[in-house]
C-alpha positions in Angstrom: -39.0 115.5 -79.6 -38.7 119.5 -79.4 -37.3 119.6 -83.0 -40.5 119.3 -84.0 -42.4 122.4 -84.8 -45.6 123.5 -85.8 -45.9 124.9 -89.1 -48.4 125.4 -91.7 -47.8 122.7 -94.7 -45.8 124.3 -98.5 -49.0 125.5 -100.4 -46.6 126.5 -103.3 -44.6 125.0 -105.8 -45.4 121.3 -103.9 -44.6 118.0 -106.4 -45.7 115.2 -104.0 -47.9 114.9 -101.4 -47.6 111.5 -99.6 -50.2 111.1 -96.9 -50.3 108.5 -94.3 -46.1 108.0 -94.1 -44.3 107.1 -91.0 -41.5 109.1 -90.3 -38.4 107.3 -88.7 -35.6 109.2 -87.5 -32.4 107.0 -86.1 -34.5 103.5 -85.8 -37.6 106.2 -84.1 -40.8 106.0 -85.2 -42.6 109.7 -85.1 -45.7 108.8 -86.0 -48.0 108.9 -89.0 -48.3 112.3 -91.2 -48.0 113.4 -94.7 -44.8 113.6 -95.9 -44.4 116.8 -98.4 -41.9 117.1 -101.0 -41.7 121.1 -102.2 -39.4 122.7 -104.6 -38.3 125.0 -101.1 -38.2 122.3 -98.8 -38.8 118.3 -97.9 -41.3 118.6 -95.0 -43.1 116.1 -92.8 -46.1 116.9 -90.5 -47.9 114.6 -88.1 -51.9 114.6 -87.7 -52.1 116.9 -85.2 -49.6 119.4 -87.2 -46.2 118.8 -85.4 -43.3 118.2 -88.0 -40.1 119.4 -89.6 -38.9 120.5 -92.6 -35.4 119.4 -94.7 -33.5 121.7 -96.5 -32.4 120.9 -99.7 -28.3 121.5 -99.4 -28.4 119.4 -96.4 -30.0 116.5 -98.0 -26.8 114.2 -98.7 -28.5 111.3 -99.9 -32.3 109.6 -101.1 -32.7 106.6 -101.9 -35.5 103.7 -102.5 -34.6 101.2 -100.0 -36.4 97.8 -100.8 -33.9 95.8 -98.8 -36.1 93.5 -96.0 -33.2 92.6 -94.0 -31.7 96.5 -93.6 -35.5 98.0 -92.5 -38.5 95.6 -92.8 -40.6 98.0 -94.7 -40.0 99.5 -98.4 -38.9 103.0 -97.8 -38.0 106.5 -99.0 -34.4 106.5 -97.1 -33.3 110.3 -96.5 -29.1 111.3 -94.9 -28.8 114.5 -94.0 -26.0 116.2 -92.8 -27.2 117.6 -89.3 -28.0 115.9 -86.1 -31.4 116.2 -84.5 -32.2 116.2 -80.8 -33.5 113.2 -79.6 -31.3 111.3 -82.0 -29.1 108.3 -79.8 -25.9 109.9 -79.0 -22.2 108.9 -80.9 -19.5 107.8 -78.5 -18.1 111.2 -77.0 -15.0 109.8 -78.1 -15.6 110.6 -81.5 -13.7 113.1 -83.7 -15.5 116.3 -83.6 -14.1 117.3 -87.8 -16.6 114.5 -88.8 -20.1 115.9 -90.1 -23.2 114.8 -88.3 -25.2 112.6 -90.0 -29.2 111.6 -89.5 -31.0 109.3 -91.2 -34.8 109.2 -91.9 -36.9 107.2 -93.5 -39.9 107.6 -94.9 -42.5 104.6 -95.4 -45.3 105.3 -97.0 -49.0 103.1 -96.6 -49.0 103.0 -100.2 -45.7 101.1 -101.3 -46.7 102.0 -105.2 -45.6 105.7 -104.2 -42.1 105.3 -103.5 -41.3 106.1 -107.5 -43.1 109.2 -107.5 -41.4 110.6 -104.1 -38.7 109.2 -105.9 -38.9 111.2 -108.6 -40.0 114.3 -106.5 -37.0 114.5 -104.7 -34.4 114.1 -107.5 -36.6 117.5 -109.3 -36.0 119.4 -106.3 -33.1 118.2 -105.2 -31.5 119.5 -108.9 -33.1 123.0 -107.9 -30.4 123.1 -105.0 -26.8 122.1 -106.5 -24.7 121.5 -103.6 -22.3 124.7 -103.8 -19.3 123.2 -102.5 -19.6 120.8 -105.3 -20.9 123.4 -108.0 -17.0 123.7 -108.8 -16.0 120.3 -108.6 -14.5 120.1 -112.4 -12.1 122.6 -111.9 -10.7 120.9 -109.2 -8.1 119.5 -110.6 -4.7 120.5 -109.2 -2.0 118.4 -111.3 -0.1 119.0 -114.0 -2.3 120.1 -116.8 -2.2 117.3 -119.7 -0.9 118.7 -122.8 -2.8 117.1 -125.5 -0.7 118.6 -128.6 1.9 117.2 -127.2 0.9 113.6 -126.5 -1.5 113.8 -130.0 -0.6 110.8 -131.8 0.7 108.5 -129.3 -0.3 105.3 -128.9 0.0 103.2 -125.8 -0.2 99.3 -125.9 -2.0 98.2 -122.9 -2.3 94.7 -123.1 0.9 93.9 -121.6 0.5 95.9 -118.9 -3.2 94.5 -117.8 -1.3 91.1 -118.2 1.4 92.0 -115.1 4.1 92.1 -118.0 4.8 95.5 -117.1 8.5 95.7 -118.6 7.5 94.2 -121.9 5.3 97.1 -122.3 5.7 98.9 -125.7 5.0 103.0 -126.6 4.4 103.7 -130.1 5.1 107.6 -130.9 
């Protein structure tokens, strides 16, 4: 696959090191390598040095996937939010305003490691907020909520979870 590149593997700020992990991309096996999760960068190289490298912001999702009947190995399952060559093709059909989407996954020899990478990839990941998202509590675009003047109001629910909707009662 010509997205993989030859690179030398992160010698700085590296928190796991995962040798012997097959890398999967869309149901693909490429290989056996070692599997590096940096504070820069997730990064996967084969034997003879061939690999890739993640960015952090494009990392959508990780997850431990233990689920037999989804993947038949115990994995480190990676979305990211870019497409790869090589990866099977979408209907052409499809709407062009949707993201592309790639999934890997990462299954390691040693299915005790899975916490650790885990772990590794939820540090780095916090290193690199999302920065579309790094508003995402000021988003709010209603009416604000005055509290002052709802302070003191109490609201009986009950009859309202029951369906009794004109039975409810306000107390002010």
């Amino acid at each position: 696959m010509s997205f993989l590149k030859r690179f030398p593997p992160p010698a700085e700020g590296l928190r796991h090191r995962q040798p012997d992990t097959e890398a999967v991309l869309a149901g693909r096996s490429l290989g056996a390598g070692t599997l590096y999760i940096a504070e820069s960068r997730l990064s996967w190289l084969d034997n003879s040095g061939l690999g890739f490298s993640l960015d952090y912001p494009t990392i959508s999702l990780h997850a431990i996937s233990r689920d037999l009947s989804a993947y038949p190995w115990e994995h480190l399952y990676v979305m990211v939010n870019a497409k790869f060559e090589g990866e099977e093709e979408e209907d052409e059909d499809s709407d062009d305003d949707i993201e592309p989407i790639a999934e890997f996954r990462f299954v390691p020899s040693d299915k005790s490691a899975l916490e650790a990478m885990f772990s590794a990839m939820c540090e780095c990941q916090a290193l690199h907020p999302d920065p579309e998202d790094e508003d995402s509590d000021n988003d709010y675009e209603g009416e604000e909520y005055d509290v002052e003047a709802h302070d003191g109001m109490e609201v009986d629910l009950a009859p309202v979870v029951a369906g009794q909707f004109e039975d409810a009662e306000v107390d002010h």
